[in-house]
C-alpha positions as CSV (number, residue, x, y, z in Angstrom):
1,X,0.0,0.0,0.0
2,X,1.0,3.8,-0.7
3,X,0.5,6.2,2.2
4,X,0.8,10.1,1.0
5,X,1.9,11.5,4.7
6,X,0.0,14.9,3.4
7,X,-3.0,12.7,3.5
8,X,-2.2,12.4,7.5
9,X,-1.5,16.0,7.6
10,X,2.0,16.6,6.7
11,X,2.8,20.3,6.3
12,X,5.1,20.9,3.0
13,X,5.8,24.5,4.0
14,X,8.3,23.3,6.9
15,X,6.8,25.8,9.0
16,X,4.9,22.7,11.3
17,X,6.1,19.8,12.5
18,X,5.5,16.5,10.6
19,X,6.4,14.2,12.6
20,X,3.3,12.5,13.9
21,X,2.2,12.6,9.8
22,X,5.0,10.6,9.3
23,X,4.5,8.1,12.0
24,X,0.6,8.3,10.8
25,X,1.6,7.1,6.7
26,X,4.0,4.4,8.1
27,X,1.4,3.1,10.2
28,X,-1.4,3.0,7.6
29,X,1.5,1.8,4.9
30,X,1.4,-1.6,6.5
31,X,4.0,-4.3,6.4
32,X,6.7,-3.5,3.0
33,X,4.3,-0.8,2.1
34,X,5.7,2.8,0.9
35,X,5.0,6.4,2.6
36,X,5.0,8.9,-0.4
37,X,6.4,12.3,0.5
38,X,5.6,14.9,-2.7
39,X,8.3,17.8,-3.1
40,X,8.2,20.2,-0.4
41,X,9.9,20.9,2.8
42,X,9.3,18.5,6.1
43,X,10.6,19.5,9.6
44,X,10.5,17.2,11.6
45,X,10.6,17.0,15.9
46,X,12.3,13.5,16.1
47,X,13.8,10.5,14.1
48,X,12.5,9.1,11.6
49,X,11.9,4.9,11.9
50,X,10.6,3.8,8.9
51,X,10.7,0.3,10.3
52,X,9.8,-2.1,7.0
53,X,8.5,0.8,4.9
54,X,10.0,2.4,2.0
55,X,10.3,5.9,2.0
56,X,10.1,7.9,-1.5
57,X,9.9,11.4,-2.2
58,X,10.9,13.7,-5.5
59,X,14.7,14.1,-5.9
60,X,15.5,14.7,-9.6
61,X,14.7,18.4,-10.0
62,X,17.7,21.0,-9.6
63,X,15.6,23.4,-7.8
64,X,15.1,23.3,-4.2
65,X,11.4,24.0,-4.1
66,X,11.5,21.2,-6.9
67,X,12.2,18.8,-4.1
68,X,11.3,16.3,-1.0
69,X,13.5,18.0,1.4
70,X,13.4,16.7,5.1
71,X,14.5,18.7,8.1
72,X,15.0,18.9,11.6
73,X,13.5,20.8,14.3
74,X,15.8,20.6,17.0
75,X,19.6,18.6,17.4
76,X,18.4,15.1,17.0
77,X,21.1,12.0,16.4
78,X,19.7,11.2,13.1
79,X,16.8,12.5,10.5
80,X,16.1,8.5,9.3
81,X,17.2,6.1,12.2
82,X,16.9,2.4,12.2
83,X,17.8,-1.0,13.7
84,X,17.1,-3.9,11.7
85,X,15.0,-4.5,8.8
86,X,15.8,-3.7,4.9
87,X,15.4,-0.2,4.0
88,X,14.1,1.3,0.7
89,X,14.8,5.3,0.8
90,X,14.9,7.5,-2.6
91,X,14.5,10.6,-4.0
92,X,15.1,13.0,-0.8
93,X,17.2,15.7,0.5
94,X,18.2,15.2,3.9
95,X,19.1,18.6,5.8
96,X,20.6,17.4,8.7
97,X,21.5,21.2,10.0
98,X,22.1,20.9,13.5
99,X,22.2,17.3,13.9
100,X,24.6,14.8,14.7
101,X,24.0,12.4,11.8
102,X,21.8,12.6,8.8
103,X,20.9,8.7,8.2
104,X,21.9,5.8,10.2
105,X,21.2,2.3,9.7
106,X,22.2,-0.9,11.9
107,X,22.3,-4.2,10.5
108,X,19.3,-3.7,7.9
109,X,20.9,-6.1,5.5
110,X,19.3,-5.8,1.7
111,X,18.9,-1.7,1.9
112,X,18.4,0.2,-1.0
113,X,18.9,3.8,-1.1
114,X,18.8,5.7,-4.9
115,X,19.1,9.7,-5.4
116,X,19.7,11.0,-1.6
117,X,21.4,13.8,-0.8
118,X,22.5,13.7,3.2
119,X,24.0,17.8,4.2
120,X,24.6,19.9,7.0
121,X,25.2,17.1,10.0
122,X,27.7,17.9,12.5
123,X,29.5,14.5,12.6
124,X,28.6,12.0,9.7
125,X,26.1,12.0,6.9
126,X,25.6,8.8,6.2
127,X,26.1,5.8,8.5
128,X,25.4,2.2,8.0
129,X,27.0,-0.3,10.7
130,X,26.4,-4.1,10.2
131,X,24.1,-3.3,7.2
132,X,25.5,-6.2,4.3
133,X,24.5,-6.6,1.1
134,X,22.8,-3.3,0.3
135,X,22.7,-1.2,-2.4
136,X,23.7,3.1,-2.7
137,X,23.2,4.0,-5.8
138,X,23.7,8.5,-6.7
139,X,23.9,9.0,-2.9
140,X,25.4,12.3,-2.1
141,X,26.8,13.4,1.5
142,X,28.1,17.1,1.3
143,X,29.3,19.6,3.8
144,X,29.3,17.5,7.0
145,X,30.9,17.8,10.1
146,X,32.6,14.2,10.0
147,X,32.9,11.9,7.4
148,X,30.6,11.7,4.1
149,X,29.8,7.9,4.4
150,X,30.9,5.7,7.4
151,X,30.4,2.5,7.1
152,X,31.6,-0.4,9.5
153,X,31.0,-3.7,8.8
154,X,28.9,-3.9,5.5
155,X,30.0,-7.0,4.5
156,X,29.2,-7.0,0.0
157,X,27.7,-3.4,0.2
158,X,27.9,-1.8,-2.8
159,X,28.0,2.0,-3.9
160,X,27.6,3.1,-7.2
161,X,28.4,7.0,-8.9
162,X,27.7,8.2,-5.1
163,X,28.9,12.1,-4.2
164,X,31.0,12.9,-1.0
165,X,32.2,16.4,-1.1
166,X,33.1,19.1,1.1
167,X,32.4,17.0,4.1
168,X,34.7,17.6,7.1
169,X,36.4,14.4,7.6
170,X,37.4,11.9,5.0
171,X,34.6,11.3,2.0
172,X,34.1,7.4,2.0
173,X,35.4,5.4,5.3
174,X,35.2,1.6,5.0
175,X,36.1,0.1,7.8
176,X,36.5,-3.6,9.0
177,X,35.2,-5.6,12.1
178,X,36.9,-8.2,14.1
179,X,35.6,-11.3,16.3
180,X,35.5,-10.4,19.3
181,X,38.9,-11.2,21.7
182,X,40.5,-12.6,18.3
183,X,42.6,-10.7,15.5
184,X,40.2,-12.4,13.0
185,X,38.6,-9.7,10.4
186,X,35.2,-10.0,9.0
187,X,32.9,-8.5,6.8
188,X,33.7,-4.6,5.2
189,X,33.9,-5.8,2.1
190,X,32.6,-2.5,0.1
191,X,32.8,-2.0,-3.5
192,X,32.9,2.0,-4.7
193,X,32.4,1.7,-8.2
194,X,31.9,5.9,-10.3
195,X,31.6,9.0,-8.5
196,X,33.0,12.1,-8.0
197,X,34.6,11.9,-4.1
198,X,36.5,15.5,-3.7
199,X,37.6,18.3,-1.7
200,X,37.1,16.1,1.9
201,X,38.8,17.3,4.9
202,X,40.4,14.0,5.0
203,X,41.4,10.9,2.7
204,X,38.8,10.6,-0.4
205,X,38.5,7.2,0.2
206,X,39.9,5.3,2.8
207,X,39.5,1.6,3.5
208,X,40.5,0.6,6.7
209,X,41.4,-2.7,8.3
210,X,38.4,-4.5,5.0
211,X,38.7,-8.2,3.6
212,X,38.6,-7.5,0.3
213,X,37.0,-4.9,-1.9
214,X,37.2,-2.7,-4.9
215,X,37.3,1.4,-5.6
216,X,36.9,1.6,-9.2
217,X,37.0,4.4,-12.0
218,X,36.0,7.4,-9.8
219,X,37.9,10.9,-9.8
220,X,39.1,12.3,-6.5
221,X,40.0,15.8,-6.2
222,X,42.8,15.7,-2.9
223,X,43.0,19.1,-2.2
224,X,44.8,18.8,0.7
225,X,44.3,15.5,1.8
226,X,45.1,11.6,0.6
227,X,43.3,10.4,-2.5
228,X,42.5,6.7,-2.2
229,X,44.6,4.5,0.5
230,X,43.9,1.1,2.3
231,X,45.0,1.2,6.1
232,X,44.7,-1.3,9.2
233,X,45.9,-4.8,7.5
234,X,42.9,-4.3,5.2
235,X,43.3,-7.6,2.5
236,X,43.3,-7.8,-1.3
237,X,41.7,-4.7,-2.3
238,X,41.9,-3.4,-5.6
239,X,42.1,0.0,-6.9
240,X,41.6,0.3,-10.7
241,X,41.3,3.3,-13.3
242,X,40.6,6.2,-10.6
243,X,42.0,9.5,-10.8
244,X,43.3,11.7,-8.3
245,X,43.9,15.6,-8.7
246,X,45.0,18.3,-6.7
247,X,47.4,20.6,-5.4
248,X,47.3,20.0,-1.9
249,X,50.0,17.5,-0.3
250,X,48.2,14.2,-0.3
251,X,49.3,11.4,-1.3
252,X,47.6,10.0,-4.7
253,X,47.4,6.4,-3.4
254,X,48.6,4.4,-0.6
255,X,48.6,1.1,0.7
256,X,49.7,1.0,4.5
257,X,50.4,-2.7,6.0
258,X,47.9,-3.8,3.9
259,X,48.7,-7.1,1.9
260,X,47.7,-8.0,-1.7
261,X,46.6,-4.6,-2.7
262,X,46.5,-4.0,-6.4
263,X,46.6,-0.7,-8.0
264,X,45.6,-0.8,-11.8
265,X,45.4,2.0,-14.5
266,X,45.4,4.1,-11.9
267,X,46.2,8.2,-12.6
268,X,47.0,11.4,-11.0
269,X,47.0,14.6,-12.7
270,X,47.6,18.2,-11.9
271,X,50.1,19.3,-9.7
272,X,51.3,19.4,-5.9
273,X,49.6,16.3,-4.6
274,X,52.0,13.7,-4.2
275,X,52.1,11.8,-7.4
276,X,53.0,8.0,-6.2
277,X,51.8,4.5,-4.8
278,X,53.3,4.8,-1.5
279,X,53.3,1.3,0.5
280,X,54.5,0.5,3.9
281,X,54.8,-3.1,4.8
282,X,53.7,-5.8,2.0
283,X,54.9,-4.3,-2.0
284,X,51.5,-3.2,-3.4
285,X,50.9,-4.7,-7.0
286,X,50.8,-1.7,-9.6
287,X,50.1,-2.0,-13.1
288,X,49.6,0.9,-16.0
289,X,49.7,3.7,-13.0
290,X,50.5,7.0,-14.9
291,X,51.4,10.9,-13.7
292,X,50.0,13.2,-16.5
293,X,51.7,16.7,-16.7
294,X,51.6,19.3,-18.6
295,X,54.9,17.5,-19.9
296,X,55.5,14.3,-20.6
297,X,53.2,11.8,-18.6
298,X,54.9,9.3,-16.7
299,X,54.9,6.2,-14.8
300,X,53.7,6.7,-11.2
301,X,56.6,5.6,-8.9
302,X,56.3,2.9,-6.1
303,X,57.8,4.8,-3.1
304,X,58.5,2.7,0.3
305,X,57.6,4.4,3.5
């Protein structure tokens, strides 16, 4: 079933709260039903659980008054909050002004979130923790306090031409888990395929302590942070056909005790940012990794550190 939460007295103006209109449509969705939200503005009071339910609103217009745009009323921890249960969120704008956290999911395996813009949070726009095989597909987090994405965990999550700019901390942070009271790693395996990730506080991308997993074809402006690196004994990842550019001292790429990475038809470009595959630890594989000046381009250089 469809709920329209202006049936159940949502007010697109933003000037009331919606809150209770929410919890009204996700009620009378039922069980896998979807709450509609047409373009307008929503503050709301308190989290958002859609529990089951998808969540949809109107994403693809440029304009802001073109839009589903949710907002909150006071400093909550999170606009959409949830334990458990698959997710299916599209087509809204997330201000998260004054909150800690825009979206934050916990072990709801089988999400889907398409066209989603998370801004404004003071720590991190989008957080999903335990939340495997799920699917981000043009997802944006801008201008947050702490990192763009966070995820910890999501074992075979997938993100695909997803957005992480100007965002306070590092763009995209995968990060693995380990059995408890052993050194055994699980899960984290994340696979960034497209997308522009740019202009973060900290690295662009930055896998840390993952079994496995791929950043592919996806341009990274450094500025003055790293481009993409794997950290923490992360395991096999593979880096292949991304760019980094910038003129900030960052390193390009880096692998940092982390064995079996692979870094393939990889580029940077521009100037300043450190252009090389620095490794600490186990020898990264690199294969067809260029610098392209306004010279001659060049073979990126594997420099120990």
């Amino acid at each position: 079933m469809i709920a329209n939460v202006q049936d159940h007295g949502a007010d697109p103006t933003g000037a009331a709260d919606s809150s209770d209109a929410f919890e009204a449509a996700l009620a009378a969705a039922g069980p896998s039903g979807t709450v509609y939200a047409p373009r307008g503005t929503y503050a709301v009071s308190r989290p958002i659980d859609p529990i089951d339910r998808a969540i949809v609103g109107e994403y693809g217009n440029a304009r802001a008054d073109k839009r589903t745009t949710i907002k909150a009323m006071a400093a909550l921890p999170a606009i959409i909050q949830r334990s458990s249960a698959r997710q299916r969120l599209s087509g809204l704008l997330i201000d998260a002004t004054g909150c800690v956290n825009g979206i934050v999911l916990t072990r709801c395996h089988g999400s889907t979130l398409r066209e989603l813009e998370v801004k404004g949070a003071t720590g991190d726009g989008i957080v999903l923790h335990e939340t495997q095989v799920s699917l981000l597909e043009q997802v944006y987090a801008r201008e947050n306090g702490g990192c763009g994405f966070l995820l910890t965990g999501c074992n075979a999550t997938e993100l695909h031409y997803c957005g992480a700019n100007l965002n306070s901390g590092a763009g995209i942070v995968a990060t693995g888990m380990q059995y408890p009271g052993s050194g055994t790693q699980m899960g984290g395996t994340v696979f960034v395929i497209g997308g522009d990730i740019s202009k973060n506080g900290d690295a662009q991308v930055w896998l840390r302590g993952v079994s496995g997993g791929t950043v592919e074809r996806i341009y990274c402006e450094g500025g003055t942070a790293d481009g993409v690196k794997a950290t923490n004994k992360s395991h096999n990842v593979c880096v292949r056909g991304c760019i980094v550019s910038g003129a900030g001292p960052g390193r390009a790429f880096m692998a940092y005790d982390s064995p079996g990475a692979l870094f393939d038809g990889c580029s940077a470009a521009g100037v300043g940012s450190f252009p090389s595959v620095f490794w600490h630890g186990a020898q990264p594989t690199v294969r067809d990794c260029r610098y392209h000046s306004a010279v001659t381009p060049y073979r990126l250089p594997e420099v120990q550190i």
